[in-house]
PyMOL Python script that loads the backbone (N, CA, C, O; Angstrom):
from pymol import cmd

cmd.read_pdbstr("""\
ATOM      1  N   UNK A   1      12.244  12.675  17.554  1.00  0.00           N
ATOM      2  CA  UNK A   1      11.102  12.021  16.951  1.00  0.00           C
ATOM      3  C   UNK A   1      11.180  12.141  15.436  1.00  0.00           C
ATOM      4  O   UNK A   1      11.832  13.009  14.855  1.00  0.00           O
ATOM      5  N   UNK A   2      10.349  11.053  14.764  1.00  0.00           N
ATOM      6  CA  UNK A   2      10.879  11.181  13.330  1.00  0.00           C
ATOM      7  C   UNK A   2       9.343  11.519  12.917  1.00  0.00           C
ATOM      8  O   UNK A   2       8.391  11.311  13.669  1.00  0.00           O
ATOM      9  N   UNK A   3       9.212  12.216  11.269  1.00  0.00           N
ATOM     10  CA  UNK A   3       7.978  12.590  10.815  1.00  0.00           C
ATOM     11  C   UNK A   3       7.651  11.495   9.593  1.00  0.00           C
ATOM     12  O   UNK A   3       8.334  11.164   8.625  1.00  0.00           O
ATOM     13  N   UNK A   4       6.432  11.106  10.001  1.00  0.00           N
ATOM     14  CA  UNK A   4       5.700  10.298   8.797  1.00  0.00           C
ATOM     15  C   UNK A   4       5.680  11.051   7.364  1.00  0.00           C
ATOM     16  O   UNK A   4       5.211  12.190   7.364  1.00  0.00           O
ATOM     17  N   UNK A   5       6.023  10.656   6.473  1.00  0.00           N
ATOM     18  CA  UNK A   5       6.093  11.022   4.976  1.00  0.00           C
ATOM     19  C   UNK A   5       5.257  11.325   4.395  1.00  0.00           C
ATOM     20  O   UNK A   5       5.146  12.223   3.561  1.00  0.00           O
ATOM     21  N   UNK A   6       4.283  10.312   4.922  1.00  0.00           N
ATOM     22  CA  UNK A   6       2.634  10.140   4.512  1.00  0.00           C
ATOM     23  C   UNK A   6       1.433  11.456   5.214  1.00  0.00           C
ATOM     24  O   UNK A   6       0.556  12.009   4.551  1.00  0.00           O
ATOM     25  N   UNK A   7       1.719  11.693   6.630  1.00  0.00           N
ATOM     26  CA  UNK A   7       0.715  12.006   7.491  1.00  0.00           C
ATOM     27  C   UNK A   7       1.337  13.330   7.803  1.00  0.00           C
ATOM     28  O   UNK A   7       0.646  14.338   7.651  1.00  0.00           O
ATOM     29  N   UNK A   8       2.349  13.412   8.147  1.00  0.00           N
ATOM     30  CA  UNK A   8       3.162  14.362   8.571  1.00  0.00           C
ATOM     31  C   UNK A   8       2.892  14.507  10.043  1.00  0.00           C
ATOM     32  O   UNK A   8       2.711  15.586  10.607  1.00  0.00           O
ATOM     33  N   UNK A   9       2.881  13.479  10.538  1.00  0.00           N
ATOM     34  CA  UNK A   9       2.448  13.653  12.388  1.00  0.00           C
ATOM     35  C   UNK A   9       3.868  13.334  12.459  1.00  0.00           C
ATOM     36  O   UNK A   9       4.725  13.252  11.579  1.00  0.00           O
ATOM     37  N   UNK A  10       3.908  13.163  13.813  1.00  0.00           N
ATOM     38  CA  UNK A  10       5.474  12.384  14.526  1.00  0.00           C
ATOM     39  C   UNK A  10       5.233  11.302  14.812  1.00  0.00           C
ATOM     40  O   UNK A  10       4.082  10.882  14.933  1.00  0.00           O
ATOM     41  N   UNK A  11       6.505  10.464  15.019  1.00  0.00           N
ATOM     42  CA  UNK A  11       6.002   8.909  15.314  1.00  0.00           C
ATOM     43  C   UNK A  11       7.282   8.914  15.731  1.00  0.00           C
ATOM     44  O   UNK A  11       8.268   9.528  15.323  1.00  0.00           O
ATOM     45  N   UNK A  12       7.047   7.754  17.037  1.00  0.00           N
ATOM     46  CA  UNK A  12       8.223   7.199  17.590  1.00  0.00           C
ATOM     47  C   UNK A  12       9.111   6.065  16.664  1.00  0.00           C
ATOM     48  O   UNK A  12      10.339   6.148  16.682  1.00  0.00           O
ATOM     49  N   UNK A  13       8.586   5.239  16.034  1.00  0.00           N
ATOM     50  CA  UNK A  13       8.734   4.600  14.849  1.00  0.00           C
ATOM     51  C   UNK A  13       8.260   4.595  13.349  1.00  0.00           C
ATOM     52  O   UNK A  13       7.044   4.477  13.205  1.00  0.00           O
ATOM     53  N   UNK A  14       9.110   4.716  12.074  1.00  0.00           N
ATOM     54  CA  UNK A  14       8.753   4.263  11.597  1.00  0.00           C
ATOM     55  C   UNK A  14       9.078   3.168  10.840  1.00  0.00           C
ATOM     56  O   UNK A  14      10.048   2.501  11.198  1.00  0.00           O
ATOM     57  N   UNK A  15       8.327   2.784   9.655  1.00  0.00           N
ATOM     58  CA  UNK A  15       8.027   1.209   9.437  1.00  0.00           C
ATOM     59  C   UNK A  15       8.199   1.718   7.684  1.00  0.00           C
ATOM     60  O   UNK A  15       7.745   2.784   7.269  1.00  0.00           O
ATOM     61  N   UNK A  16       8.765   0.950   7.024  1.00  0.00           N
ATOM     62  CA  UNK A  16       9.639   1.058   5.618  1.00  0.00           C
ATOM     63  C   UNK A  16       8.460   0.266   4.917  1.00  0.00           C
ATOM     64  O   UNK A  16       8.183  -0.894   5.222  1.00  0.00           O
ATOM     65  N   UNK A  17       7.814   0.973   3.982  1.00  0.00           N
ATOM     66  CA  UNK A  17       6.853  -0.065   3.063  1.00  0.00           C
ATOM     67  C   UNK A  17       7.314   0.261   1.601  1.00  0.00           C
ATOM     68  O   UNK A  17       7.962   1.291   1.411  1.00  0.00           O
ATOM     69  N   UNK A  18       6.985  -0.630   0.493  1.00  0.00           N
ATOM     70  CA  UNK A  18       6.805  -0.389  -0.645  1.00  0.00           C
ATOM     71  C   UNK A  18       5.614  -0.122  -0.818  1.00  0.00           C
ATOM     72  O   UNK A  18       4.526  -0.526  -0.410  1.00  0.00           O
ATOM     73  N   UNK A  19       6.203   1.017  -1.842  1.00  0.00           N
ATOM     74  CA  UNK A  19       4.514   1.845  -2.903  1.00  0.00           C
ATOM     75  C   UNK A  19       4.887   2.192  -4.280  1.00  0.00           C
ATOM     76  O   UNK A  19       5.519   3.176  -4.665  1.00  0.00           O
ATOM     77  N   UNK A  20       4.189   0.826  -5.235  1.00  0.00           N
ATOM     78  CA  UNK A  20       4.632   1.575  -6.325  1.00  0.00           C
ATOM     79  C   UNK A  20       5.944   1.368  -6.651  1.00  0.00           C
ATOM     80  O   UNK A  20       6.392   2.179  -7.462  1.00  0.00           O
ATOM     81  N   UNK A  21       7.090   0.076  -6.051  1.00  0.00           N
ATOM     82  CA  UNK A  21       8.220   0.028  -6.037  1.00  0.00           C
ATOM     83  C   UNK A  21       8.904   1.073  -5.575  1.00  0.00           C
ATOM     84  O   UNK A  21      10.097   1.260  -5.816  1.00  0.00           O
ATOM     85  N   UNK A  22       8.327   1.666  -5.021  1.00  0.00           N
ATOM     86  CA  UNK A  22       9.299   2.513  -4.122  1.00  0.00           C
ATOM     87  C   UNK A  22       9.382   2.494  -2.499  1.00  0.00           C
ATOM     88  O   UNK A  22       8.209   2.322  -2.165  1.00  0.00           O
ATOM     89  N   UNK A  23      10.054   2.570  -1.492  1.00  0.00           N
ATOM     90  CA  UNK A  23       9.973   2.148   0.002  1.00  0.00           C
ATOM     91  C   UNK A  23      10.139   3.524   0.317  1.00  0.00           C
ATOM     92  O   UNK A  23      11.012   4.270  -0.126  1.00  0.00           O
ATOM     93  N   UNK A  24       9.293   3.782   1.065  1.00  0.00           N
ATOM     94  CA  UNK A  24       8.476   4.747   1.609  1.00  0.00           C
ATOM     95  C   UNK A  24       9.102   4.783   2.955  1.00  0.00           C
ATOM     96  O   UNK A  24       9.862   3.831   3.132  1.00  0.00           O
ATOM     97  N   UNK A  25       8.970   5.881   4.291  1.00  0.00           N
ATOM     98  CA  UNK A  25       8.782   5.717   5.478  1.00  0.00           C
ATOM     99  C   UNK A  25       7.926   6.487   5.936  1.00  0.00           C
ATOM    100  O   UNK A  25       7.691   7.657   5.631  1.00  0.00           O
ATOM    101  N   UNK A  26       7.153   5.412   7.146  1.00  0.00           N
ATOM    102  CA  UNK A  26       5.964   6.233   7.064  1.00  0.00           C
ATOM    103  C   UNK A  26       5.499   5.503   8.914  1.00  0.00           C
ATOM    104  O   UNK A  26       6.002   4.621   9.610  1.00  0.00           O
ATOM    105  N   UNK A  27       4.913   5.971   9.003  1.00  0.00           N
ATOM    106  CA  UNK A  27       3.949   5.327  10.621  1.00  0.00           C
ATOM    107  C   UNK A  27       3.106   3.771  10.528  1.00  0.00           C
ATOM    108  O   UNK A  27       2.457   3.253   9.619  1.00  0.00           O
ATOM    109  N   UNK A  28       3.389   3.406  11.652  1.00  0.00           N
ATOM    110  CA  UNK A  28       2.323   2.058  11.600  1.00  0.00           C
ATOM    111  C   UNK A  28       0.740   2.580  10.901  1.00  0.00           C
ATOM    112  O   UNK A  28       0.204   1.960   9.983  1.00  0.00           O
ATOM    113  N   UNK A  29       0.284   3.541  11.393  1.00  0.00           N
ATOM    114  CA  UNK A  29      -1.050   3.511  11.474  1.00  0.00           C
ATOM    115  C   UNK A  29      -0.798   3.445   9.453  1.00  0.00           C
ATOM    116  O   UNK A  29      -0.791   2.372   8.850  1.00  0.00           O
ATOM    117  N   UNK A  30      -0.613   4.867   8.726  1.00  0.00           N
ATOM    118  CA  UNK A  30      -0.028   4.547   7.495  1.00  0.00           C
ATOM    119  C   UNK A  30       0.311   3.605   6.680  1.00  0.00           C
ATOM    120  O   UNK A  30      -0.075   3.622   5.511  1.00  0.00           O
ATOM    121  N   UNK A  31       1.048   2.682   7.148  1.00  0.00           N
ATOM    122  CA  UNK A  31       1.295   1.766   7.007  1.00  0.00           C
ATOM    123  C   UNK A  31       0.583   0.767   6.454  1.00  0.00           C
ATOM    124  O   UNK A  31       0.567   0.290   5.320  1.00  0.00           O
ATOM    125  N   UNK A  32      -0.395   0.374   8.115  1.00  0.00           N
ATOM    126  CA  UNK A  32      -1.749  -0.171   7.764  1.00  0.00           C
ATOM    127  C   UNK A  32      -2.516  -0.301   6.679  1.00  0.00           C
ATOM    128  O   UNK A  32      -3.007  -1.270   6.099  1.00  0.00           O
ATOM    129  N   UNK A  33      -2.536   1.501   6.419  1.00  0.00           N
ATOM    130  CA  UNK A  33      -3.719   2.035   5.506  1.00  0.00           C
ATOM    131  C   UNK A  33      -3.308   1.708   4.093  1.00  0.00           C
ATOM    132  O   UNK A  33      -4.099   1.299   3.242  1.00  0.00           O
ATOM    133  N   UNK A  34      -2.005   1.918   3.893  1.00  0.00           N
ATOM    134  CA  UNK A  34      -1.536   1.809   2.481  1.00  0.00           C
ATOM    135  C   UNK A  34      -1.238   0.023   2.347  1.00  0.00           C
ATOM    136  O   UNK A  34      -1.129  -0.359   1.182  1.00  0.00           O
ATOM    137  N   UNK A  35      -1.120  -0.932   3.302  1.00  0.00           N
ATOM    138  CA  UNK A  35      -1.178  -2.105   2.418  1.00  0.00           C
ATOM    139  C   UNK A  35      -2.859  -2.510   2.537  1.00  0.00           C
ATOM    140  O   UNK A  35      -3.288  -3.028   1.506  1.00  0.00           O
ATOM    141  N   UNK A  36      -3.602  -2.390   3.358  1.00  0.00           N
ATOM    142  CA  UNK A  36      -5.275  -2.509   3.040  1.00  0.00           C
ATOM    143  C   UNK A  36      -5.600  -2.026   1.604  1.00  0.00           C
ATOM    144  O   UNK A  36      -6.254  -2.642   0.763  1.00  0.00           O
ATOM    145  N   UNK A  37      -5.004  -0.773   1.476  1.00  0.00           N
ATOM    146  CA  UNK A  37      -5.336  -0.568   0.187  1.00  0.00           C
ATOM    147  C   UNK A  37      -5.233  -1.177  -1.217  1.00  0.00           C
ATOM    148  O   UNK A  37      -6.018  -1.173  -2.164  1.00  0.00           O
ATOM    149  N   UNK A  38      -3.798  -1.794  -1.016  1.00  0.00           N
ATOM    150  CA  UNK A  38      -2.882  -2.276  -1.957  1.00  0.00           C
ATOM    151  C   UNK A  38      -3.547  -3.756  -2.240  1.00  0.00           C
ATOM    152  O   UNK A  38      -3.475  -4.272  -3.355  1.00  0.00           O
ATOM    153  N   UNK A  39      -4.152  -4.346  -1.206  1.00  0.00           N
ATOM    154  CA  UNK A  39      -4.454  -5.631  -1.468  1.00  0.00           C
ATOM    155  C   UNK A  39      -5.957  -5.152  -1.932  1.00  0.00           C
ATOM    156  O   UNK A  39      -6.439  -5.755  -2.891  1.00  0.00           O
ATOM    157  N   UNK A  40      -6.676  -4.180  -1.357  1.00  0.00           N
ATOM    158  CA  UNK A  40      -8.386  -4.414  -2.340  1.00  0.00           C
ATOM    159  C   UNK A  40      -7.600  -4.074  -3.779  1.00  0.00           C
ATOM    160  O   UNK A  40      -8.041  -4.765  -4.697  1.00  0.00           O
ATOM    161  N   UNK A  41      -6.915  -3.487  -4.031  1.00  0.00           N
ATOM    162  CA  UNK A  41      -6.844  -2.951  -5.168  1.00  0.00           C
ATOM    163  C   UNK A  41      -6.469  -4.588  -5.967  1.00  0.00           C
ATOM    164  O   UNK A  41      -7.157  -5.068  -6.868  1.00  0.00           O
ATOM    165  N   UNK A  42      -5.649  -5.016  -5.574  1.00  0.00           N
ATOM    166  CA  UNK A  42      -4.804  -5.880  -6.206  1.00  0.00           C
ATOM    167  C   UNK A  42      -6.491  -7.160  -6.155  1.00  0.00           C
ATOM    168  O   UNK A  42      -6.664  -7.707  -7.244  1.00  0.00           O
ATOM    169  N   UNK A  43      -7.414  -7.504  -5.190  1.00  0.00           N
ATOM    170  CA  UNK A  43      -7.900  -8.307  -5.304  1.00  0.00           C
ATOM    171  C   UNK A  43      -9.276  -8.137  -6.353  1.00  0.00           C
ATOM    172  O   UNK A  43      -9.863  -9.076  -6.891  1.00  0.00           O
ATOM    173  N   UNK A  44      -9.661  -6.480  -6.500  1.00  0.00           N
ATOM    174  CA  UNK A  44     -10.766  -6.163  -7.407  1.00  0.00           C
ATOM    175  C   UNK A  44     -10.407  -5.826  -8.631  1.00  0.00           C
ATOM    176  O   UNK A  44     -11.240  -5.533  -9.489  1.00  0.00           O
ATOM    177  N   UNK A  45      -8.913  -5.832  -8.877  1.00  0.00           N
ATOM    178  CA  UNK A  45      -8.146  -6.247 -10.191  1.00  0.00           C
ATOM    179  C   UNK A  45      -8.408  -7.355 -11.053  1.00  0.00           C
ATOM    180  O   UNK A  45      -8.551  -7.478 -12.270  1.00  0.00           O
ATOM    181  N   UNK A  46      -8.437  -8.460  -9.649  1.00  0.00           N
ATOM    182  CA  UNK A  46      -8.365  -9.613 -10.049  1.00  0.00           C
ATOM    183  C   UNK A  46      -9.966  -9.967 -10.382  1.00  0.00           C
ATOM    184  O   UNK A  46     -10.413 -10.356 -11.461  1.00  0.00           O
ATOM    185  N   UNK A  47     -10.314  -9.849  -9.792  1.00  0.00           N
ATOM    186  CA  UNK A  47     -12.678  -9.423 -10.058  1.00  0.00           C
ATOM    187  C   UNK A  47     -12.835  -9.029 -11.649  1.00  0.00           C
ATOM    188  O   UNK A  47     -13.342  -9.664 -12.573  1.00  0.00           O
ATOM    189  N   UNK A  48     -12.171  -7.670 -11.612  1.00  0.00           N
ATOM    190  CA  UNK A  48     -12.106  -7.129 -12.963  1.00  0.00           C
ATOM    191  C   UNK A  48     -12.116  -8.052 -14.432  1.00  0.00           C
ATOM    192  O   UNK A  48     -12.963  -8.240 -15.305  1.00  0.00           O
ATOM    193  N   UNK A  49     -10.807  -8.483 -14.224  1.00  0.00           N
ATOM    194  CA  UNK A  49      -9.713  -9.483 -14.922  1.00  0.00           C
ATOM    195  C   UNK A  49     -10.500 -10.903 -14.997  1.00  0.00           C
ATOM    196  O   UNK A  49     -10.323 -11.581 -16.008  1.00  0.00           O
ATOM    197  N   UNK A  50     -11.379 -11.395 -13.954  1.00  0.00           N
ATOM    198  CA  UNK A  50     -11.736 -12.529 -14.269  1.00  0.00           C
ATOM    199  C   UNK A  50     -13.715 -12.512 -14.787  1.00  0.00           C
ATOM    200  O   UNK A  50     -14.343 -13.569 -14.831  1.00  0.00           O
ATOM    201  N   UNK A  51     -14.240 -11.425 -15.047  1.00  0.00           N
ATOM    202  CA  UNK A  51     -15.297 -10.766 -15.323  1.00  0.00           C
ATOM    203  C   UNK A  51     -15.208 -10.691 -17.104  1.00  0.00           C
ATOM    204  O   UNK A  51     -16.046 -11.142 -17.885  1.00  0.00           O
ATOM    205  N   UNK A  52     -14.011 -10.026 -17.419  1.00  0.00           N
ATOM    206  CA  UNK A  52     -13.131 -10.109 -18.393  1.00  0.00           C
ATOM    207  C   UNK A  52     -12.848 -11.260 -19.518  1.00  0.00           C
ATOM    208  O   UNK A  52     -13.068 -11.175 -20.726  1.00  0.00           O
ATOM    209  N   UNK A  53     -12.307 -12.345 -18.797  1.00  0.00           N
ATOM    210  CA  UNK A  53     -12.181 -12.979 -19.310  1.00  0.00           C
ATOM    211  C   UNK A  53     -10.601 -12.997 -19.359  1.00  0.00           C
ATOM    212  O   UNK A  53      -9.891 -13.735 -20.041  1.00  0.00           O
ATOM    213  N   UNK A  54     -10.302 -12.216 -18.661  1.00  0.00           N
ATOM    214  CA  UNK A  54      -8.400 -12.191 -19.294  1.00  0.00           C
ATOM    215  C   UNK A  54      -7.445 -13.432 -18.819  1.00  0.00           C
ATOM    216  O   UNK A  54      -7.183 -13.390 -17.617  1.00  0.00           O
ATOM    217  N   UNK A  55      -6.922 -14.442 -19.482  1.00  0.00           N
ATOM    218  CA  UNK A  55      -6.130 -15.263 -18.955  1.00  0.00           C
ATOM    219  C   UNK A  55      -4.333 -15.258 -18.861  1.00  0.00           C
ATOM    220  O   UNK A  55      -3.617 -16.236 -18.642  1.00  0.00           O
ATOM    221  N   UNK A  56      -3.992 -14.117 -19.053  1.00  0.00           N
ATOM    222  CA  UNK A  56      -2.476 -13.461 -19.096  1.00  0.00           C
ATOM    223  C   UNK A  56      -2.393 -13.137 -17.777  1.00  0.00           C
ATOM    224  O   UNK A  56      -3.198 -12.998 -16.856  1.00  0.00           O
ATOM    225  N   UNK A  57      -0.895 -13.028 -17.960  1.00  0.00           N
ATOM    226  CA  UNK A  57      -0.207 -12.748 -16.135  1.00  0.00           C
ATOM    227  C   UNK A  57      -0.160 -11.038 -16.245  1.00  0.00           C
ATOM    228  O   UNK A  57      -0.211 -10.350 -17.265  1.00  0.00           O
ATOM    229  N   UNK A  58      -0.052 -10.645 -14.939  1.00  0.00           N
ATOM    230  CA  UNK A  58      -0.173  -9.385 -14.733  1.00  0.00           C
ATOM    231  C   UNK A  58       1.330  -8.613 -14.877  1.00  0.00           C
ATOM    232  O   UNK A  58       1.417  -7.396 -14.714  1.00  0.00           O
TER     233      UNK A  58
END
""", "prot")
cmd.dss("prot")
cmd.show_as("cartoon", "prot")
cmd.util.cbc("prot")
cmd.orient("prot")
């Protein structure tokens, strides 16, 4: 069995994500959690940014 990076449980699989430009291995459930995250972040960026006024690329 292999160990999640993230959780440190065991998992029968894991699943290769980027974080941060870096690829990670980690568990589905993990997985999950870290791109949910990645997209509020990336979409209340964009909230931020257009509150702002900012018209430049990221």
């Amino acid at each position: 069995m292999a160990e999640c990076k993230e959780c440190g449980n065991e998992a029968d699989k894991l699943v290769s994500v980027k974080v941060d430009g870096k690829a990670k291995k980690m568990c589905e459930d993990c997985a999950d959690r870290v791109r949910e995250e990645a997209e509020v972040a990336k979409e209340s960026e964009s909230v931020i940014q257009g509150m702002m006024g900012f018209k430049g690329r990221r």
